[in-house]
C-alpha positions in Angstrom: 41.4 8.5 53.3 38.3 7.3 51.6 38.7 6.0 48.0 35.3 5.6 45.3 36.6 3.4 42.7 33.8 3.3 39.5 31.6 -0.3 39.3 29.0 -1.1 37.8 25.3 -2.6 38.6 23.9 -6.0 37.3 21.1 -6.7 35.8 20.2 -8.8 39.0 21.2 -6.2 41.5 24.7 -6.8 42.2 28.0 -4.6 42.2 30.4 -5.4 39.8 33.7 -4.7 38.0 35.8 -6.1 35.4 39.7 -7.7 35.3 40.6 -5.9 32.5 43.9 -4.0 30.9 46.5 -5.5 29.3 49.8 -3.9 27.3 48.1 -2.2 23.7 51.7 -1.9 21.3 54.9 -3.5 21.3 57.2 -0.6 20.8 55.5 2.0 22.9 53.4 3.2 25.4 52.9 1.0 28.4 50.1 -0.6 30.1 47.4 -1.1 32.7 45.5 -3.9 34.5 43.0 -4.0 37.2 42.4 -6.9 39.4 40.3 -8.1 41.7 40.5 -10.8 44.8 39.1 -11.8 47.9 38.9 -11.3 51.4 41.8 -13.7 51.5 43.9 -12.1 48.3 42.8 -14.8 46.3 41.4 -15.1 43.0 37.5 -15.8 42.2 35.2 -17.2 39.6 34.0 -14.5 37.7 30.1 -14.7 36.4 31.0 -13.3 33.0 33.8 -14.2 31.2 34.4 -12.5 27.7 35.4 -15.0 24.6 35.4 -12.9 21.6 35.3 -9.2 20.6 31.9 -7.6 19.5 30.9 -4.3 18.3 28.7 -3.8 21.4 31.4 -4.9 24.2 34.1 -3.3 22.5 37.5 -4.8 21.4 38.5 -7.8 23.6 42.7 -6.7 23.1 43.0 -4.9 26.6 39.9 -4.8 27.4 37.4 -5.9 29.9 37.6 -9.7 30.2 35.9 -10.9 33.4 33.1 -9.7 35.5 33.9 -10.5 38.9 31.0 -9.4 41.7 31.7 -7.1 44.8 31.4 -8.1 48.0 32.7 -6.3 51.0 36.5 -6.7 52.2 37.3 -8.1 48.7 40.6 -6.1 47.3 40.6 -4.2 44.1 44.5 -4.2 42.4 45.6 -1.2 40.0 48.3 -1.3 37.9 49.9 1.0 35.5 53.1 1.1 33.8 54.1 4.1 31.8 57.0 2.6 29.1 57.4 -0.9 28.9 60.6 -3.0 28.2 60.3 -6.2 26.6 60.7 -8.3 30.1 58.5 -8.2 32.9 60.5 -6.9 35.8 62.6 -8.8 38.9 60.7 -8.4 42.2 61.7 -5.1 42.8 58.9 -3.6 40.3 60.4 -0.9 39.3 58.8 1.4 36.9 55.9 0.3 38.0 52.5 2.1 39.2 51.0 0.0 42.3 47.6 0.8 44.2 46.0 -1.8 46.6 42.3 -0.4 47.4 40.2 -3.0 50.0 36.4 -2.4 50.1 35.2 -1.4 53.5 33.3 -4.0 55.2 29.9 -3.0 56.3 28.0 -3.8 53.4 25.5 -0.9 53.2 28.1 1.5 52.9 30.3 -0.2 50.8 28.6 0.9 47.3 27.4 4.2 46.9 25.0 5.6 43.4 25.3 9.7 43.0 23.1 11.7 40.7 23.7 10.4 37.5 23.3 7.2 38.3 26.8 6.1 38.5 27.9 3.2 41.1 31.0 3.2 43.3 32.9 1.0 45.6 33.7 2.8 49.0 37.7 1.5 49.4 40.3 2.0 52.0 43.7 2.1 50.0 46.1 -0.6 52.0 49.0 0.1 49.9 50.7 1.9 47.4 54.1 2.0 45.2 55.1 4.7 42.8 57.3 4.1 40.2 60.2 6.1 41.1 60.3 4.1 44.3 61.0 0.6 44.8 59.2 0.1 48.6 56.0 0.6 49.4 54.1 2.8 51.0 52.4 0.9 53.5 48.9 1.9 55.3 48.8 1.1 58.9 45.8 -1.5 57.7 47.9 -3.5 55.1 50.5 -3.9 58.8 47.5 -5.2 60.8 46.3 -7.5 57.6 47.3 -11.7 58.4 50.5 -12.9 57.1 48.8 -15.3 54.7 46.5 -12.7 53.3 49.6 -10.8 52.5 51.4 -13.2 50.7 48.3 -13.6 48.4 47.8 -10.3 47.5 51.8 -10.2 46.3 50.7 -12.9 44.3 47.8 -11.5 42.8 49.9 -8.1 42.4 52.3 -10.7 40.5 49.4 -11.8 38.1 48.7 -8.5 36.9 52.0 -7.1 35.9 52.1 -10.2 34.1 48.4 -8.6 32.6 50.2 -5.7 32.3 53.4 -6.7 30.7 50.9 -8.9 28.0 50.1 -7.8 24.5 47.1 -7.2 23.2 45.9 -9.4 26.4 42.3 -11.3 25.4 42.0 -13.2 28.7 41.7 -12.9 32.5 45.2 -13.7 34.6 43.1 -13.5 38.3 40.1 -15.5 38.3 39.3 -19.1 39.0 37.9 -21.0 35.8 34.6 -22.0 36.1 33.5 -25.3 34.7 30.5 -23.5 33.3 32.4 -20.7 31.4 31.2 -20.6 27.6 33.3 -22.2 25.0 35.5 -20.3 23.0 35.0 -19.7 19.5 37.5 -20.9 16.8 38.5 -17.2 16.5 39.6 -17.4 19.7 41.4 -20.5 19.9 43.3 -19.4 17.0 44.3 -15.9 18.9 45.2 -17.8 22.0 47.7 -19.9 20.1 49.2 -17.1 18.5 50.1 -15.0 21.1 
């Protein structure tokens, strides 16, 4: 079954979408992350990374934090937790919401515009967990997938619940740092020591 997940178009031409999510309050509610890896589960050098909140980006807390671009057979990981406890969970997961989507590969069908001008990824969903199980539901793709490609994406599934489980999370968990990446301001230095 077909999935069109929401992306978004650069100014150069290229698909796109954003690491973001993060836990919003200590007490209550619970969280959501997406990441994005590879062809090989692992994680990539964004093009944007996001330093410090603005009034035209939005708050930086849980937000969008690293533009990562599109390319087909790279894996798009969704998250969600409903309520949180105060520790991130053994390797069981449970509680947790789990969807593993891989764009398909022929590149001119792997991103679609409709009507109004809004841009998808075309996705085969590889696996899935709900929260009330502890296994997962395995498509017969994820089974044919190479043994080291698996153990990456468990990694990167690792990476965000920890995005997940973090609070007010200003910074990307998945992505290779780029020795080009803009400095951070002292606003930012300051929130990365305090939390």
């Amino acid at each position: 079954m077909t999935e069109y997940i929401p992306v978004e178009k650069t100014r150069k031409g290229y698909y796109a979408a954003w690491e973001q999510g993060g836990r919003i309050h200590p007490d209550f509610g619970g969280g959501e992350a997406t990441v994005i890896v590879d062809d090989q589960g692992c994680p990539v050098v964004p093009v944007f990374v996001r330093t410090h909140s603005d009034r035209k980006n939005g708050f930086l807390a849980s937000g969008k934090h690293a533009l990562i671009i599109l390319k087909p057979n790279y894996f798009i990981i969704k998250l969600r937790v409903d309520h949180l406890s105060e520790v991130v969970p053994a390797i069981g997961w449970a509680g947790i919401n789990i969807q593993i989507f891989q764009i398909i590969k022929d590149y001119q069908y792997a991103f679609v515009e409709n009507k109004e001008g809004e841009f998808y990824a075309v996705c085969e969903p590889i696996a899935s967990k709900n929260s009330m199980s502890s296994g997962w539901d395995e498509n017969y793709v994820l089974r044919n997938l190479q043994e080291s490609i698996n153990i990456n994406l468990i990694k990167a599934v690792s990476m965000g619940i920890k995005k997940v489980y973090c609070l007010r999370c200003t910074h990307a968990h998945c992505v290779i740092e780029n020795s080009n990446k803009p400095i951070a301001t002292r606003f930012d230095l300051l929130l990365e020591e305090k939390w």
